[in-house]
N, CA and C atoms of all chains as a GROMACS GRO file, in nm:
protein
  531
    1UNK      N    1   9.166  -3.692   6.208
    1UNK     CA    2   9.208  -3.830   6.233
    1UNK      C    3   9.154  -3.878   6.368
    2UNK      N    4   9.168  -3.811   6.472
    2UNK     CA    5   9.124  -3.844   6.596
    2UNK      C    6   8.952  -3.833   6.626
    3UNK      N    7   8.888  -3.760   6.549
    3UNK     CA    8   8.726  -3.802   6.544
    3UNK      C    9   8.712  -3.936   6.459
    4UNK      N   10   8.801  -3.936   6.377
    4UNK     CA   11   8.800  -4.104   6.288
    4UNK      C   12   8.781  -4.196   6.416
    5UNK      N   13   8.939  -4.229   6.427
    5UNK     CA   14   8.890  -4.334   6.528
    5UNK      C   15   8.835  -4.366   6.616
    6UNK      N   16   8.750  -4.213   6.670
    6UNK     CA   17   8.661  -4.227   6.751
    6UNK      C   18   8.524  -4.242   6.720
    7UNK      N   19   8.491  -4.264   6.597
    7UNK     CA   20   8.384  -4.278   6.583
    7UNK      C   21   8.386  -4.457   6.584
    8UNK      N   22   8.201  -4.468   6.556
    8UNK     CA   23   8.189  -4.579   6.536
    8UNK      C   24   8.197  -4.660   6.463
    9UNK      N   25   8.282  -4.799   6.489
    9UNK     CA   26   8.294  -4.880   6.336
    9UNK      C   27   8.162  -5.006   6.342
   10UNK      N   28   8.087  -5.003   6.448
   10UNK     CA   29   7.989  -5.081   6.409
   10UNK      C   30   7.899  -5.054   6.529
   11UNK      N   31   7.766  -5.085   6.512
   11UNK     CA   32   7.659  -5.058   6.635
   11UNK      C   33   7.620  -5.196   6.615
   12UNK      N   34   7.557  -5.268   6.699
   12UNK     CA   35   7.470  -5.413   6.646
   12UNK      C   36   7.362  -5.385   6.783
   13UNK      N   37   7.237  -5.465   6.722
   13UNK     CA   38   7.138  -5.520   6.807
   13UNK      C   39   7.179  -5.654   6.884
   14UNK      N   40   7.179  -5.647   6.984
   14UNK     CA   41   7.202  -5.814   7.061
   14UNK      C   42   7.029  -5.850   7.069
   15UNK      N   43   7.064  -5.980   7.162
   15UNK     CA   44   6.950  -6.048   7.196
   15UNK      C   45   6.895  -5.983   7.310
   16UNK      N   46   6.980  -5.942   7.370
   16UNK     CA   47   6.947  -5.880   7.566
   16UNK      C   48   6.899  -5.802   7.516
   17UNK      N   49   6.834  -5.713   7.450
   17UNK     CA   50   6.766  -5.582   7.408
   17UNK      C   51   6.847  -5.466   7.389
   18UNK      N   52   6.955  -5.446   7.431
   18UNK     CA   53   7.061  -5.316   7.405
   18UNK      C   54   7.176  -5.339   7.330
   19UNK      N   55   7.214  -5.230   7.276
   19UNK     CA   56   7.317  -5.211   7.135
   19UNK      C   57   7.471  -5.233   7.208
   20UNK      N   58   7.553  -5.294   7.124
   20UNK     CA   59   7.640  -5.295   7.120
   20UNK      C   60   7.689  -5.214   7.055
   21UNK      N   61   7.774  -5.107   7.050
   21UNK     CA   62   7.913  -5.092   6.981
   21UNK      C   63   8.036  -5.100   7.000
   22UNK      N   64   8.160  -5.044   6.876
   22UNK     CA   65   8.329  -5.062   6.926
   22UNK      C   66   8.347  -4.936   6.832
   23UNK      N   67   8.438  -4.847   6.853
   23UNK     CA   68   8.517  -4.750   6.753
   23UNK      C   69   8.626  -4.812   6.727
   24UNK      N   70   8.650  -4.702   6.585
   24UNK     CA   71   8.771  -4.802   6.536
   24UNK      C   72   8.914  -4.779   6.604
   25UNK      N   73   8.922  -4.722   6.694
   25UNK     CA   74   9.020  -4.711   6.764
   25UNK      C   75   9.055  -4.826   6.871
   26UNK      N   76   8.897  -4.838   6.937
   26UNK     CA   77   8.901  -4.941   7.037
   26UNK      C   78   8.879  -5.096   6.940
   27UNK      N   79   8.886  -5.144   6.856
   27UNK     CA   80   8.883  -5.222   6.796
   27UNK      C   81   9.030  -5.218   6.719
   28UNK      N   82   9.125  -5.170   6.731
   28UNK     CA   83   9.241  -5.186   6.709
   28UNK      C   84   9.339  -5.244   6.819
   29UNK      N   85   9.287  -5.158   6.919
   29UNK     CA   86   9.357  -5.240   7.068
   29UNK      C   87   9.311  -5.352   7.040
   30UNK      N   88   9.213  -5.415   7.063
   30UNK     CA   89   9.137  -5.553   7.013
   30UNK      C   90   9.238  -5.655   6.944
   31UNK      N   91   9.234  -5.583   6.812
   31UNK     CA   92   9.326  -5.723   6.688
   31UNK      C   93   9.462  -5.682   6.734
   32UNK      N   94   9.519  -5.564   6.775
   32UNK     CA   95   9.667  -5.529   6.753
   32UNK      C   96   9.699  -5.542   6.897
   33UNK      N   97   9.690  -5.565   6.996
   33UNK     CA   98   9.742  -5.602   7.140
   33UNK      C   99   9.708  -5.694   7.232
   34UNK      N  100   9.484  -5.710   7.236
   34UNK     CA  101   9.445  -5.832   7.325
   34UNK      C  102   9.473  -5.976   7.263
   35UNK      N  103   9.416  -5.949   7.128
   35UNK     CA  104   9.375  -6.073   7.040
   35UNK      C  105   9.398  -6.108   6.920
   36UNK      N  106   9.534  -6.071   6.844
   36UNK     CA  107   9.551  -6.060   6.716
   36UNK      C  108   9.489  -6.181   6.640
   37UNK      N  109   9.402  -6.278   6.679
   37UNK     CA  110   9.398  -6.404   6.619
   37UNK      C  111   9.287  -6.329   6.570
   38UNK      N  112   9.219  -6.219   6.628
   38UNK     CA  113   9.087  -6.190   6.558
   38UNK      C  114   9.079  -6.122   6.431
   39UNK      N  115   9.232  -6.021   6.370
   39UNK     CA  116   9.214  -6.005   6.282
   39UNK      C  117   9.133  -5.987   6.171
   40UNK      N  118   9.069  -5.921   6.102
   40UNK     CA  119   8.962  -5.951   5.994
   40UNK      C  120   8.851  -6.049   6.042
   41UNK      N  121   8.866  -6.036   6.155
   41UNK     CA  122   8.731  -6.158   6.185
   41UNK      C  123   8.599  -6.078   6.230
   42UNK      N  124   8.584  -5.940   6.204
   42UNK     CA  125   8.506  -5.807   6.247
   42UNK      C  126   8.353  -5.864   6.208
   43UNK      N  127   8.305  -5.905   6.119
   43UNK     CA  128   8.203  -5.957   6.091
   43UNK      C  129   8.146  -6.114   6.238
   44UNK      N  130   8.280  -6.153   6.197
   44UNK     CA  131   8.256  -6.288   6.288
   44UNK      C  132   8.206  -6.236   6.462
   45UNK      N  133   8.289  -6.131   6.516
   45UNK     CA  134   8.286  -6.113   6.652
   45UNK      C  135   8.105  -6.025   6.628
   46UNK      N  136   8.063  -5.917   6.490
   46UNK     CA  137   7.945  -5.897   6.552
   46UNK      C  138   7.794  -6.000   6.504
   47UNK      N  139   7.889  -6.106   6.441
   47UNK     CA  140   7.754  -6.180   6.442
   47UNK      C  141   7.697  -6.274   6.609
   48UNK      N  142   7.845  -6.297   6.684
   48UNK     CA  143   7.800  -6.331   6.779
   48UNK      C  144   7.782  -6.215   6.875
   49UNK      N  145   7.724  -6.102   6.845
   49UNK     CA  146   7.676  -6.020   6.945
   49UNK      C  147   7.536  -6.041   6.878
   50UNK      N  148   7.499  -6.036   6.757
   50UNK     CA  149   7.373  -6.063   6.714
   50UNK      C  150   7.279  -6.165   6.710
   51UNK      N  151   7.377  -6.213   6.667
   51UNK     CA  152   7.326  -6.386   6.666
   51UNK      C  153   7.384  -6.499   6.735
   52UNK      N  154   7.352  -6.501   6.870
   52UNK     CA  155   7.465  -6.650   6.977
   52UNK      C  156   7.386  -6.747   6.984
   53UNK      N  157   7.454  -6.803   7.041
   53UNK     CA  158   7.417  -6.969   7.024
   53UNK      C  159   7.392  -6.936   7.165
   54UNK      N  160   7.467  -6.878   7.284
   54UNK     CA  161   7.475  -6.851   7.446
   54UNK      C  162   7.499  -6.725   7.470
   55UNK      N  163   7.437  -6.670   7.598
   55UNK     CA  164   7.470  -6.589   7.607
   55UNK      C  165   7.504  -6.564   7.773
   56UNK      N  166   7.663  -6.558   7.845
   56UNK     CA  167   7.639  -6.567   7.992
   56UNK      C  168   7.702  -6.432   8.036
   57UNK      N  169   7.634  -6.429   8.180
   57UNK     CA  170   7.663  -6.290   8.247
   57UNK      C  171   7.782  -6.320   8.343
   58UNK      N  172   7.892  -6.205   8.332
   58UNK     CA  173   7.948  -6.212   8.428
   58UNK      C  174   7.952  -6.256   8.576
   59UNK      N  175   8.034  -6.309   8.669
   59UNK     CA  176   8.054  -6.337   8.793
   59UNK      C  177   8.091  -6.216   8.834
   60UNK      N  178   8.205  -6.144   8.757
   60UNK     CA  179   8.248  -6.030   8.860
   60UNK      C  180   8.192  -5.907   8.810
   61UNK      N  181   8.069  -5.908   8.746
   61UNK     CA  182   8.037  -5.769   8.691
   61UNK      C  183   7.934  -5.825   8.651
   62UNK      N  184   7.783  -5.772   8.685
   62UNK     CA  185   7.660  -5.850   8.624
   62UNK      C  186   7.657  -5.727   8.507
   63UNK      N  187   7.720  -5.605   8.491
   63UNK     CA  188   7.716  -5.555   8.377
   63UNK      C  189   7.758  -5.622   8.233
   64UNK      N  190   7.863  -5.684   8.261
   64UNK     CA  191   7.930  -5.785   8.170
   64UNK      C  192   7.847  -5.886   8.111
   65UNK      N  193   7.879  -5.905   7.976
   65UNK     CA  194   7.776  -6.016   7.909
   65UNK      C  195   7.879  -6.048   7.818
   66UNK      N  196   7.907  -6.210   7.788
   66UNK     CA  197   7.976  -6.268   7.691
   66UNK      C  198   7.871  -6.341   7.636
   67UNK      N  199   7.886  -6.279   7.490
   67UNK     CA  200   7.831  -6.350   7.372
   67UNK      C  201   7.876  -6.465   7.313
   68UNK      N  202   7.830  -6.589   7.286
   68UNK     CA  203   7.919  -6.697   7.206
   68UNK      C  204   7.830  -6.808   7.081
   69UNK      N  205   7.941  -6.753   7.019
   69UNK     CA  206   7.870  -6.818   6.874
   69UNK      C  207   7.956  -6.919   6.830
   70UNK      N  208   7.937  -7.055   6.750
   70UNK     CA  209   7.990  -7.117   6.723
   70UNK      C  210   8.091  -7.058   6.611
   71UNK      N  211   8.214  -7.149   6.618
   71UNK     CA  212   8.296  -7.087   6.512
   71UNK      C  213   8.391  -7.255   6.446
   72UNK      N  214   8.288  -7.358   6.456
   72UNK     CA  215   8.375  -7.477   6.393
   72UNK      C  216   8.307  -7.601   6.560
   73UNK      N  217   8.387  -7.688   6.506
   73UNK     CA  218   8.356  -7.802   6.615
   73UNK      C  219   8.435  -7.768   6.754
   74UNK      N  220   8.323  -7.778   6.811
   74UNK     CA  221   8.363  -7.740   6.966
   74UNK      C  222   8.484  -7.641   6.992
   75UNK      N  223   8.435  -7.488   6.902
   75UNK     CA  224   8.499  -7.405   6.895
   75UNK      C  225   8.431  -7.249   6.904
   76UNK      N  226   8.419  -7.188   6.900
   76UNK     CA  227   8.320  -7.047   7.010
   76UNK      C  228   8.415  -6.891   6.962
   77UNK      N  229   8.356  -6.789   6.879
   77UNK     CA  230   8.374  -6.678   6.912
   77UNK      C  231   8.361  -6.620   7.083
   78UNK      N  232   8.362  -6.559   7.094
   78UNK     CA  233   8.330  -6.456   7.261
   78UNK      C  234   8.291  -6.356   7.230
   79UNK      N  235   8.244  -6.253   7.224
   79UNK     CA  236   8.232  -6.117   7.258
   79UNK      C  237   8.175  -6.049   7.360
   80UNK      N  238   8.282  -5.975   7.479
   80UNK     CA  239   8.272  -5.955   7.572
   80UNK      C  240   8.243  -5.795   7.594
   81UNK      N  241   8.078  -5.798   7.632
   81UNK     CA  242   8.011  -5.680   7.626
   81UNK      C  243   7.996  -5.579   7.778
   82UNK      N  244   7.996  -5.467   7.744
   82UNK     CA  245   7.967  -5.413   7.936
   82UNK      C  246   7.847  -5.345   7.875
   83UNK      N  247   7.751  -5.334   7.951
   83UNK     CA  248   7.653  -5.267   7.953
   83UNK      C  249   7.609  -5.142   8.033
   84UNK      N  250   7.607  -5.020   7.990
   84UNK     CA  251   7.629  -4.915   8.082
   84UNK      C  252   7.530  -4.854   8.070
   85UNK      N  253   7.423  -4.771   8.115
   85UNK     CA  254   7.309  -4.703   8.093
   85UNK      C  255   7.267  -4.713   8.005
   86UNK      N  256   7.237  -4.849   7.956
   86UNK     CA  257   7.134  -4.929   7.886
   86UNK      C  258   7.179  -4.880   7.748
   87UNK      N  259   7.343  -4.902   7.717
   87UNK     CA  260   7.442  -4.895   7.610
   87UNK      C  261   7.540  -4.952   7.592
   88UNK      N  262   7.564  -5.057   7.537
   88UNK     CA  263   7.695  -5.140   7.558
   88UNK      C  264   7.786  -5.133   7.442
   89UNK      N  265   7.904  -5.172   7.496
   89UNK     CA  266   8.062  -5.149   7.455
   89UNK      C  267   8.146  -5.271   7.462
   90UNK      N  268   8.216  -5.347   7.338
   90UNK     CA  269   8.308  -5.396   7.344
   90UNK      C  270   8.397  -5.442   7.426
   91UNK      N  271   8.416  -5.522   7.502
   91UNK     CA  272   8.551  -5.488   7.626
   91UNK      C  273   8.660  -5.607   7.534
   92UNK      N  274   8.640  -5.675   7.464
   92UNK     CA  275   8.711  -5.813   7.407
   92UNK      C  276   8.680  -5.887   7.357
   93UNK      N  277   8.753  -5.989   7.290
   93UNK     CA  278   8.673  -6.073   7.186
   93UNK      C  279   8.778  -6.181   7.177
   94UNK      N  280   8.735  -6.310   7.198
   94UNK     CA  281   8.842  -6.438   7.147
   94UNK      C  282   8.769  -6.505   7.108
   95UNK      N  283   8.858  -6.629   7.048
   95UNK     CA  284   8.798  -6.774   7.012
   95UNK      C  285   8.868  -6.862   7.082
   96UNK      N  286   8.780  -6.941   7.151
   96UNK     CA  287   8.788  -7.024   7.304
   96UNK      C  288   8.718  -7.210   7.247
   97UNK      N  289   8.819  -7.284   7.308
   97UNK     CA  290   8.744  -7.398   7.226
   97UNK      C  291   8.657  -7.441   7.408
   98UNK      N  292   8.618  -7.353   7.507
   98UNK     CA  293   8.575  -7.420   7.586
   98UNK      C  294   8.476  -7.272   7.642
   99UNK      N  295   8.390  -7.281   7.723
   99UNK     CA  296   8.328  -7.188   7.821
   99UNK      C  297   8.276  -7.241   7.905
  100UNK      N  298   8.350  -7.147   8.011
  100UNK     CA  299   8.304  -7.162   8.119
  100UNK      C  300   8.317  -7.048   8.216
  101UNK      N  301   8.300  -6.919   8.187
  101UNK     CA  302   8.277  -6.808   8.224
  101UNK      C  303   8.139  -6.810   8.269
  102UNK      N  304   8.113  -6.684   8.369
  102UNK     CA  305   7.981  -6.682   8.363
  102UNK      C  306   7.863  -6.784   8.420
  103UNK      N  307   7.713  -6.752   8.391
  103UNK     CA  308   7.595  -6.824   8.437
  103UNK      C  309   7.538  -6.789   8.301
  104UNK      N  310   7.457  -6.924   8.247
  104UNK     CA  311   7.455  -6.903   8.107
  104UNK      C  312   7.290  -6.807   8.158
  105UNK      N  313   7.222  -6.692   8.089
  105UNK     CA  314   7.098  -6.584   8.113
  105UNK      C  315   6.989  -6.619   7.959
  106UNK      N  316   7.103  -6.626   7.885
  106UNK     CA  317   6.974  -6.680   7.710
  106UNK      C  318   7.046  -6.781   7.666
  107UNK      N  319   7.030  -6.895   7.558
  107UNK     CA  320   6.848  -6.879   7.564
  107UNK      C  321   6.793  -6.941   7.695
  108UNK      N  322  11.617  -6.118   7.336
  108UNK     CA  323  11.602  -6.083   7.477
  108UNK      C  324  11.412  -6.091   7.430
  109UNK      N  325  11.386  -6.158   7.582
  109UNK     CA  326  11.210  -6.204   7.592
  109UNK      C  327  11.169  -6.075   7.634
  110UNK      N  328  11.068  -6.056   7.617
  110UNK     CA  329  10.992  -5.928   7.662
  110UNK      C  330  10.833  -5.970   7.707
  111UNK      N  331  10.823  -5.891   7.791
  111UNK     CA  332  10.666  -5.917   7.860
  111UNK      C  333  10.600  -5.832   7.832
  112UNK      N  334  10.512  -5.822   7.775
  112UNK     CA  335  10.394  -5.715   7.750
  112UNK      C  336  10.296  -5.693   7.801
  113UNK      N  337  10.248  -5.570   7.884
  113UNK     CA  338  10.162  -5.541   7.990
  113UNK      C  339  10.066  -5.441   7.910
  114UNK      N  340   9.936  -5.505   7.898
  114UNK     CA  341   9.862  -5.374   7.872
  114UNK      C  342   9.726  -5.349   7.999
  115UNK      N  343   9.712  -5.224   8.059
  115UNK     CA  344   9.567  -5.206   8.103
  115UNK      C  345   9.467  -5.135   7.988
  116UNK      N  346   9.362  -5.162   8.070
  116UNK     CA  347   9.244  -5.091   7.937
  116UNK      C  348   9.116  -5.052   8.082
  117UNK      N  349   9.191  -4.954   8.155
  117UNK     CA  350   9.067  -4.921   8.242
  117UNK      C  351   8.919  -4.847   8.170
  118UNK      N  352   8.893  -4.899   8.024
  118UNK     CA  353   8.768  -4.834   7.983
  118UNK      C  354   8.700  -4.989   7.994
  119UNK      N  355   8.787  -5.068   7.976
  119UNK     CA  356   8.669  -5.204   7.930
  119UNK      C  357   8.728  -5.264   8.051
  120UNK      N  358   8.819  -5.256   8.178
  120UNK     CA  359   8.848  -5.293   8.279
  120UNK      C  360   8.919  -5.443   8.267
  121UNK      N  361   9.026  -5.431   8.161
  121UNK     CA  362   9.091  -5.588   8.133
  121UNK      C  363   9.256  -5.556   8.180
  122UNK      N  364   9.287  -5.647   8.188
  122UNK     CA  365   9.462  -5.662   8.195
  122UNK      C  366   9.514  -5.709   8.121
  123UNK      N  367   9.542  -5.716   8.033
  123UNK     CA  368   9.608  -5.829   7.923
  123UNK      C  369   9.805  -5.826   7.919
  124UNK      N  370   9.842  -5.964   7.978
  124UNK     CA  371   9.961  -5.972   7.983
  124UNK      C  372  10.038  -6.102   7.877
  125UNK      N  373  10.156  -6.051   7.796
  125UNK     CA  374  10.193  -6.145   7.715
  125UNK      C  375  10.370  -6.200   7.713
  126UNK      N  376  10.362  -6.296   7.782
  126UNK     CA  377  10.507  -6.327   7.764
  126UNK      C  378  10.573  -6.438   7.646
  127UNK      N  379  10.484  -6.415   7.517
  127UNK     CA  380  10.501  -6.506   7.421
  127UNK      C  381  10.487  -6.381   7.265
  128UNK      N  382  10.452  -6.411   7.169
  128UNK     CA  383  10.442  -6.372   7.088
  128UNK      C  384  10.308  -6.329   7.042
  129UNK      N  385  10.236  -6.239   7.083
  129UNK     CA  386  10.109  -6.236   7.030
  129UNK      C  387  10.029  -6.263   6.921
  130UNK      N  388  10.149  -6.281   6.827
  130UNK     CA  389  10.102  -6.307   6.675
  130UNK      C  390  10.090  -6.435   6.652
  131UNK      N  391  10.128  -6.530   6.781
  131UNK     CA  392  10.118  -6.648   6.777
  131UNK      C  393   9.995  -6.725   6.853
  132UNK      N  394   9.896  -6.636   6.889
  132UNK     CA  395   9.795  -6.676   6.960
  132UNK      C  396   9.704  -6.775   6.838
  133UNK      N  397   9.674  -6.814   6.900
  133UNK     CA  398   9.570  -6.950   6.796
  133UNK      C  399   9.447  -7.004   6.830
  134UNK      N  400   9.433  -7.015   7.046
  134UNK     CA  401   9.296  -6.978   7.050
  134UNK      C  402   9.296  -6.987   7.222
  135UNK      N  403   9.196  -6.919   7.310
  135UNK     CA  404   9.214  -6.862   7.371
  135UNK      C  405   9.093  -6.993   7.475
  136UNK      N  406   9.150  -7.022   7.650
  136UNK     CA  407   9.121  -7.133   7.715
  136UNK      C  408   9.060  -7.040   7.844
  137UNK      N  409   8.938  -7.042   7.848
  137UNK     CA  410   8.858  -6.985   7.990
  137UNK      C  411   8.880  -7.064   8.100
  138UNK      N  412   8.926  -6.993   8.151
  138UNK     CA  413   8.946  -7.123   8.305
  138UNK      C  414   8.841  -7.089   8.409
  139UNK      N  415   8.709  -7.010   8.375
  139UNK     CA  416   8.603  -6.992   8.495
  139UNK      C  417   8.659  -6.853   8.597
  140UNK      N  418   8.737  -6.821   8.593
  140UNK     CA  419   8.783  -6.768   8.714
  140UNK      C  420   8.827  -6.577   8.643
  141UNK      N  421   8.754  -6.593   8.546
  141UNK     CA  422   8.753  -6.446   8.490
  141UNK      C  423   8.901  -6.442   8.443
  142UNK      N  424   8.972  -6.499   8.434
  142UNK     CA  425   9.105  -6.543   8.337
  142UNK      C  426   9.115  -6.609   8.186
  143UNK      N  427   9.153  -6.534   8.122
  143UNK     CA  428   9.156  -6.602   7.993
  143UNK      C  429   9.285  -6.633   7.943
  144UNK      N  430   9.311  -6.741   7.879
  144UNK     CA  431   9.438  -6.800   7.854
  144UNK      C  432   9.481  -6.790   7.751
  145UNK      N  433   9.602  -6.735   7.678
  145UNK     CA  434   9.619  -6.694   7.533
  145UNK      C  435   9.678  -6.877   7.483
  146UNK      N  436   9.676  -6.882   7.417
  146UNK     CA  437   9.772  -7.036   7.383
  146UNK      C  438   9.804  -7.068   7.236
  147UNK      N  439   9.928  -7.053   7.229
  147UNK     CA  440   9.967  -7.117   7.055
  147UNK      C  441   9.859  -7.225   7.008
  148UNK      N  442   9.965  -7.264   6.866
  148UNK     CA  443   9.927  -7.335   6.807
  148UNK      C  444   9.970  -7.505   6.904
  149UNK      N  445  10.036  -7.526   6.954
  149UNK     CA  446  10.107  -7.595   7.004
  149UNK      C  447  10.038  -7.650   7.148
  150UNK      N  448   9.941  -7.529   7.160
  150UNK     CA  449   9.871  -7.558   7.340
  150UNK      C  450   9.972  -7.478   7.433
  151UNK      N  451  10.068  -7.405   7.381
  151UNK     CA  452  10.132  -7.347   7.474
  151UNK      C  453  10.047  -7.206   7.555
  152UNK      N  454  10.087  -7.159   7.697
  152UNK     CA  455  10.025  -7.076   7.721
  152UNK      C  456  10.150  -6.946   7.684
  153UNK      N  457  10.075  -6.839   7.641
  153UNK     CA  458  10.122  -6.694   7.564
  153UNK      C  459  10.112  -6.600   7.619
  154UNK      N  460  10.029  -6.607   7.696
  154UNK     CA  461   9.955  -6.465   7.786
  154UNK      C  462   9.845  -6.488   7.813
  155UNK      N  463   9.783  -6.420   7.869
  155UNK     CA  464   9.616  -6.405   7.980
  155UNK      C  465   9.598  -6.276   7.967
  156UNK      N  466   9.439  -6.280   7.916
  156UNK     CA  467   9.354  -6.142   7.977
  156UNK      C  468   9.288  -6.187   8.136
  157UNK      N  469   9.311  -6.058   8.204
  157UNK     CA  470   9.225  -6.071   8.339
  157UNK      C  471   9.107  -6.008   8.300
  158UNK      N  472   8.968  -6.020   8.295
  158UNK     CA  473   8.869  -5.939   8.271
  158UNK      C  474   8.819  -5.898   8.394
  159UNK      N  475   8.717  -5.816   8.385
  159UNK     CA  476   8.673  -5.718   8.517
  159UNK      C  477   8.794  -5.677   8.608
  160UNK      N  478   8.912  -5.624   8.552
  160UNK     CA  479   9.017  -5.587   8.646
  160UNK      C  480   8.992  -5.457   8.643
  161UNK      N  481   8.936  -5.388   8.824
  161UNK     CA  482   8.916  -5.292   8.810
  161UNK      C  483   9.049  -5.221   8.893
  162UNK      N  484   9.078  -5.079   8.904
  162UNK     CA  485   9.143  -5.012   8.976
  162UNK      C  486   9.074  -4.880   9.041
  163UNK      N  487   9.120  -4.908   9.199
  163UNK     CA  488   9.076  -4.742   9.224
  163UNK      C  489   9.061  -4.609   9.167
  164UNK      N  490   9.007  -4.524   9.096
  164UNK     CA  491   8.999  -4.425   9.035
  164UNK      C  492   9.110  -4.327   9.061
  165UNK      N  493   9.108  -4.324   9.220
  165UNK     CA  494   9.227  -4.250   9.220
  165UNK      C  495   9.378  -4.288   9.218
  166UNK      N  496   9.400  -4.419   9.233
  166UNK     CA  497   9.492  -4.490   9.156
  166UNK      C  498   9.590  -4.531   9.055
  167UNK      N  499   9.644  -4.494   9.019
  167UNK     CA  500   9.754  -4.534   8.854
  167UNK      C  501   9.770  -4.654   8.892
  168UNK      N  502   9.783  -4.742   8.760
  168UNK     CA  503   9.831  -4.823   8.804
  168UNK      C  504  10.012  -4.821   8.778
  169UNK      N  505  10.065  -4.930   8.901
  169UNK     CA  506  10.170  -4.942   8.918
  169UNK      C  507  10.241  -5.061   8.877
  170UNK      N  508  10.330  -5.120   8.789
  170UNK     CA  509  10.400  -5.251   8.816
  170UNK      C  510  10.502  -5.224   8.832
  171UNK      N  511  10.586  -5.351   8.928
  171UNK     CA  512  10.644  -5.330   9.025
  171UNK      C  513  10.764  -5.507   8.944
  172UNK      N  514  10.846  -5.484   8.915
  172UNK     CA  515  10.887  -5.546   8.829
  172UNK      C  516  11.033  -5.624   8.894
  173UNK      N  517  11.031  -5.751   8.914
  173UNK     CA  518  11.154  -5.838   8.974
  173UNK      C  519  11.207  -5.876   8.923
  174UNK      N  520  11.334  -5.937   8.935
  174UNK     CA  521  11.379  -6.039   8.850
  174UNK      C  522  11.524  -6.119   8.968
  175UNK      N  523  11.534  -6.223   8.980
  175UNK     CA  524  11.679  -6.267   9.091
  175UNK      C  525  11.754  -6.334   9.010
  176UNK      N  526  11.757  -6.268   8.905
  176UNK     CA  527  11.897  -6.345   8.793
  176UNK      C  528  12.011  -6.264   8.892
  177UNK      N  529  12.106  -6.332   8.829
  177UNK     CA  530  12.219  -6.249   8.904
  177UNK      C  531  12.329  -6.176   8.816
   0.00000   0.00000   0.00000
């Protein structure tokens, strides 16, 4: 059970050139404590790691990268990536009807 | 009785605190300042993630918890 949830429940290609992933463990903290609105929205959070409309870098961590894809009228997935020896990881994920995190880096 | 919900996540370095219902989140308000705002359906605020909240390594974290009801 405990190699389960530690494995991976998804890898994706971003735009920045390095992979994202989340295990399904850390993607439970995710829907069941940060963000329950995300629920079943697992597809939705890695299309905007794949496919964004923006993409901005952290202020307090230039490791940090939030992904944002449209999700309706003037409405935005997030997915909030860290990038660690040129391997990135999940840190969070919402739907935000505004942004303003960040310095936008793509496109 | 209200309850506040404190989570850290020193792997992805967030704070996430909830003094509403989490199941009631509906969509979430960036205020620039590495704060994220949980908010009902209603526009109410629910809780906040702090992102990049880091802690000293050698550190636990501690909360330190008030209240001056009487």
């Amino acid at each position: 059970m405990e190699q389960e949830t530690n494995a991976y429940l998804f890898q994706v290609d971003t735009v920045l050139g390095f992979q994202v992933h989340t295990t399904h463990r850390y993607w439970q903290i995710i829907v069941d404590i940060k963000h329950p609105v995300l629920r079943g929205r697992i597809a939705d959070v890695m299309a905007a790691l794949q496919t964004p409309d923006q993409v901005r870098r952290s202020k307090g961590d230039s490791q940090v990268y939030l992904f944002y894809r449209s999700d309706g009228v003037d409405r935005w997935i997030c997915a909030v990536a860290k990038q660690l020896d040129g391997e990135g990881f999940l840190v969070t994920a919402y739907r935000t009807g505004n942004i303003k995190e960040g310095e936008q880096i793509w496109p | 009785m209200a309850v506040v919900k404190v989570h850290h996540d020193p792997q992805g370095n967030t704070l996430t605190v909830w003094f509403g219902n989490p199941e009631d989140e509906y969509e979430a308000e960036e205020t620039g300042d590495e704060v994220v705002l949980m908010k009902d359906k209603a526009g109410r605020v629910i809780g906040f993630e702090k992102l990049n909240f880091v802690t000293p390594q050698s550190d636990q974290l501690e909360i330190d918890f008030e209240s001056s009801a009487s």
